[in-house]
MARTIKE-979407 format. One line per field, with one value per residue (C-alpha): x, y, z; chain. Coordinates in steps of 0.05 Angstrom, whole numbers. Example, Ala and Ser with C-alpha at 12.3 -4.5 7.8 and 13.67 -1.06 7.14 Angstrom:
<recs>
u	[246; 273]
v	[-90; -21]
w	[156; 143]
ch	[A; A]
</recs>
This chain:
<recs>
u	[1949; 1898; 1917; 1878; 1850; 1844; 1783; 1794; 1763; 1704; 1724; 1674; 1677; 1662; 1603; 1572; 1573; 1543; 1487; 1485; 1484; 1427; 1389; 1385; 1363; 1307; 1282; 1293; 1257; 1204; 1202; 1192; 1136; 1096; 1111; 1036; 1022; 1084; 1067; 994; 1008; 1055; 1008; 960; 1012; 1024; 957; 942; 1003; 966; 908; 927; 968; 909; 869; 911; 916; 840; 834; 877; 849; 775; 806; 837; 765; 725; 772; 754; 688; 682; 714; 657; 603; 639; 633; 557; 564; 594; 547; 484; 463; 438; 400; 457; 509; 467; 462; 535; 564; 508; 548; 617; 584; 561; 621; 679; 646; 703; 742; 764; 735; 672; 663; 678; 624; 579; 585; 582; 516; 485; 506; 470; 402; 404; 416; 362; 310; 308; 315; 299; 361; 397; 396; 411; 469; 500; 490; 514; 582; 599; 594; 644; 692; 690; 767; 774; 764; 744; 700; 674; 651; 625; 578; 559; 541; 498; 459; 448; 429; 378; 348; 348; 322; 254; 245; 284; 323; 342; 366; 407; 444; 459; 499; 530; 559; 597; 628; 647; 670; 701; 726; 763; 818; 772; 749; 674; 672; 672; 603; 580; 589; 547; 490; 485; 475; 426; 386; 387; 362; 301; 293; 278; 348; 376; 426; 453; 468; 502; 546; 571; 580; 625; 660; 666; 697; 741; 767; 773; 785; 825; 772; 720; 675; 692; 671; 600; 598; 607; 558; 506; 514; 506; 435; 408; 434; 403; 336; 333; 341; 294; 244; 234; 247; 234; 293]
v	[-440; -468; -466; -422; -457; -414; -414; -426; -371; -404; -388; -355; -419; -463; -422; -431; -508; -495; -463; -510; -568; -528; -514; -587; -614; -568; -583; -663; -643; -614; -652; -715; -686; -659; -716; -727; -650; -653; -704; -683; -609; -638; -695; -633; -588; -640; -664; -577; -578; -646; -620; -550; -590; -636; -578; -534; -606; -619; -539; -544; -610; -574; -515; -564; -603; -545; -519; -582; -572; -502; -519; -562; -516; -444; -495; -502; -419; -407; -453; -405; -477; -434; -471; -535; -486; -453; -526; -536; -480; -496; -561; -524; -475; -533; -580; -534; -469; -438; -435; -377; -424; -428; -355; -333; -380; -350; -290; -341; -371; -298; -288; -362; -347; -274; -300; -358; -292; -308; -230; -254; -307; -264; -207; -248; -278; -216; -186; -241; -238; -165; -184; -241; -218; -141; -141; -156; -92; -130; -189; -139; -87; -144; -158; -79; -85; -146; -118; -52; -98; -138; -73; -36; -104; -94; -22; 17; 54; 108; 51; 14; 81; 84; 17; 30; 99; 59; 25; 91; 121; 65; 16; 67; 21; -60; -69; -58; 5; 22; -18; 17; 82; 44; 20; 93; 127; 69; 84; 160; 146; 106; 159; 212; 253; 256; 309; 267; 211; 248; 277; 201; 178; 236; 206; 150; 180; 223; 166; 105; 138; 85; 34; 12; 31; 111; 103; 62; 131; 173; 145; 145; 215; 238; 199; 232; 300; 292; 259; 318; 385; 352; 338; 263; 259; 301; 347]
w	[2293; 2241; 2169; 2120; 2059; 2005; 1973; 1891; 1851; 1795; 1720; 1674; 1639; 1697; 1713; 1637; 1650; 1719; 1685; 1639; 1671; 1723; 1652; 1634; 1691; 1707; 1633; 1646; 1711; 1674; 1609; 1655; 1690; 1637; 1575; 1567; 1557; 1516; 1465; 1463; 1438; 1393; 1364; 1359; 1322; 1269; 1259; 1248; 1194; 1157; 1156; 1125; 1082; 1064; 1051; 1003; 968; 967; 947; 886; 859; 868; 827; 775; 768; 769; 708; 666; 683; 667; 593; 583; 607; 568; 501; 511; 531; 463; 421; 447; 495; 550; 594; 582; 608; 667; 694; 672; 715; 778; 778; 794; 840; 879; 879; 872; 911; 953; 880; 831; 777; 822; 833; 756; 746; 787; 733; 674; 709; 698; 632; 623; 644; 621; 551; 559; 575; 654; 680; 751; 766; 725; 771; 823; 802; 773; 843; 868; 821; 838; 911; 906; 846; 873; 876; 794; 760; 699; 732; 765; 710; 675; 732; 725; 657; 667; 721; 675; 623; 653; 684; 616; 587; 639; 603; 671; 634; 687; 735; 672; 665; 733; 733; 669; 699; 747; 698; 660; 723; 763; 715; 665; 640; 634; 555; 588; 592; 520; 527; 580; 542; 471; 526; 567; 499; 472; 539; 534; 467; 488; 535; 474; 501; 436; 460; 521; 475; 427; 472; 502; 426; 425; 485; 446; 383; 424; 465; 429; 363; 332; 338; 299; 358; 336; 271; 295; 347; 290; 248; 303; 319; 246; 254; 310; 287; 218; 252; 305; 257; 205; 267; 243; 327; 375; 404]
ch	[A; A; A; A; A; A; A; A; A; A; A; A; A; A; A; A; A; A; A; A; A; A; A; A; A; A; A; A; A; A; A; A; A; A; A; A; A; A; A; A; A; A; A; A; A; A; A; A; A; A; A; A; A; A; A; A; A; A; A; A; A; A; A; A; A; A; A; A; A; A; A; A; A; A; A; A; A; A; A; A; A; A; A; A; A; A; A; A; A; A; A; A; A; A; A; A; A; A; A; A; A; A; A; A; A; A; A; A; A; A; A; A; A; A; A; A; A; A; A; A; A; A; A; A; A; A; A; A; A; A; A; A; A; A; A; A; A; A; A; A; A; A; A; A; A; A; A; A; A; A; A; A; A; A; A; A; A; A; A; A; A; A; A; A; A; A; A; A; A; A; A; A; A; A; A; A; A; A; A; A; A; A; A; A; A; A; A; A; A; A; A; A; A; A; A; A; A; A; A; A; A; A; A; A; A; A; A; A; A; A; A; A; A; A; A; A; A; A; A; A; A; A; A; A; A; A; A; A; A; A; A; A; A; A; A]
</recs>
């Protein structure tokens, strides 16, 4: 009669090392028949993580340049040197463009040849500004007020007002707005609407009464009242 062999029952533990064992040799298997894909993607991996890191490098020096830069070009700003500082600042929008200190700039560079009497480039750069700083309330407003300036500047008064309503309306809590309430009534007051301009000055007064700004409303208003019932201008 033939013997039985019993066949030994496989532990749970014996079967993990079978897998295993399977696992790594289907990745030697496979590591040994794709090595050059292997080391390619990864020479391409770490050249990507160099070159980001090479970039945020190259990106912060720019920023840190431009900043010296810009100190140099806001002193000739300050001193009234317009058309020093609009080349000043064209410098850092050209070498250092991609930059927070190159896009505040590009507002700076506005204010520049605004203030040197060019209306033309400085329309374009305040445009230009709002585009790029949109996200800064207070960039942003200023960029507003310069376009409304140059435009009141040419004589359009009606467009000027328009520009400094958004800065009334959409920029309630940047220091501009204040301005943009002083230039709105200055326009309605070229525009002979006495009444409209009081009634902003009041804004003014009601708003921002402990400021000197309220008390330059005030004063204002008391003008154009006294100049309007004694018909030295027209109502």
């Amino acid at each position: 009669m033939a013997k039985v062999i019993k066949r030994r029952k496989i532990t749970r533990h014996e079967l993990k090392e079978d897998r295993f064992l399977e696992a790594t040799k289907n990745f030697i298997t496979f590591f040994r028949a794709n090595t050059s894909r292997i080391i390619l993607t990864t020479i391409i991996v770490i050249a990507i993580i160099v070159a980001v890191r090479i970039y945020f490098s190259n990106r912060n020096a720019s920023e840190e340049s431009g900043r010296v830069k810009k100190l140099y070009a806001d002193a000739l700003y300050e001193n009234g040197n317009f058309k020093e500082a609009v080349a000043a600042y064209q410098e850092i929008i050209k070498m250092h463009g991609g930059t927070r200190t190159a896009r505040i700039s590009t507002l700076f560079l506005a204010n520049s040849y605004f203030f040197s009497g060019d209306n033309e480039n400085a329309l374009q750069y305040y445009e230009k500004s709002l585009k790029i700083l949109r996200k800064s309330p207070v960039w942003a407003s200023a960029a507003e007020i310069g376009i409304g300036s140059v435009f009141e500047q040419k004589g359009s008064f009606e467009d000027a007002i328009t520009y400094y309503d958004n800065v009334i309306t959409k920029y309630r809590e940047t220091p501009f707005r204040i301005d943009a309430l002083f230039s709105k009534a200055r326009c309605l007051e070229f525009l002979n609407r006495y009444d409209e301009a009081m009634k902003v000055y009041a804004v003014v007064e009601s708003e921002y009464s402990d400021t000197d700004f309220a008390e330059d409303a005030k004063k204002r208003v008391v003008f154009l009242r006294g100049a309007t019932e004694s018909d030295r201008i027209p109502k």
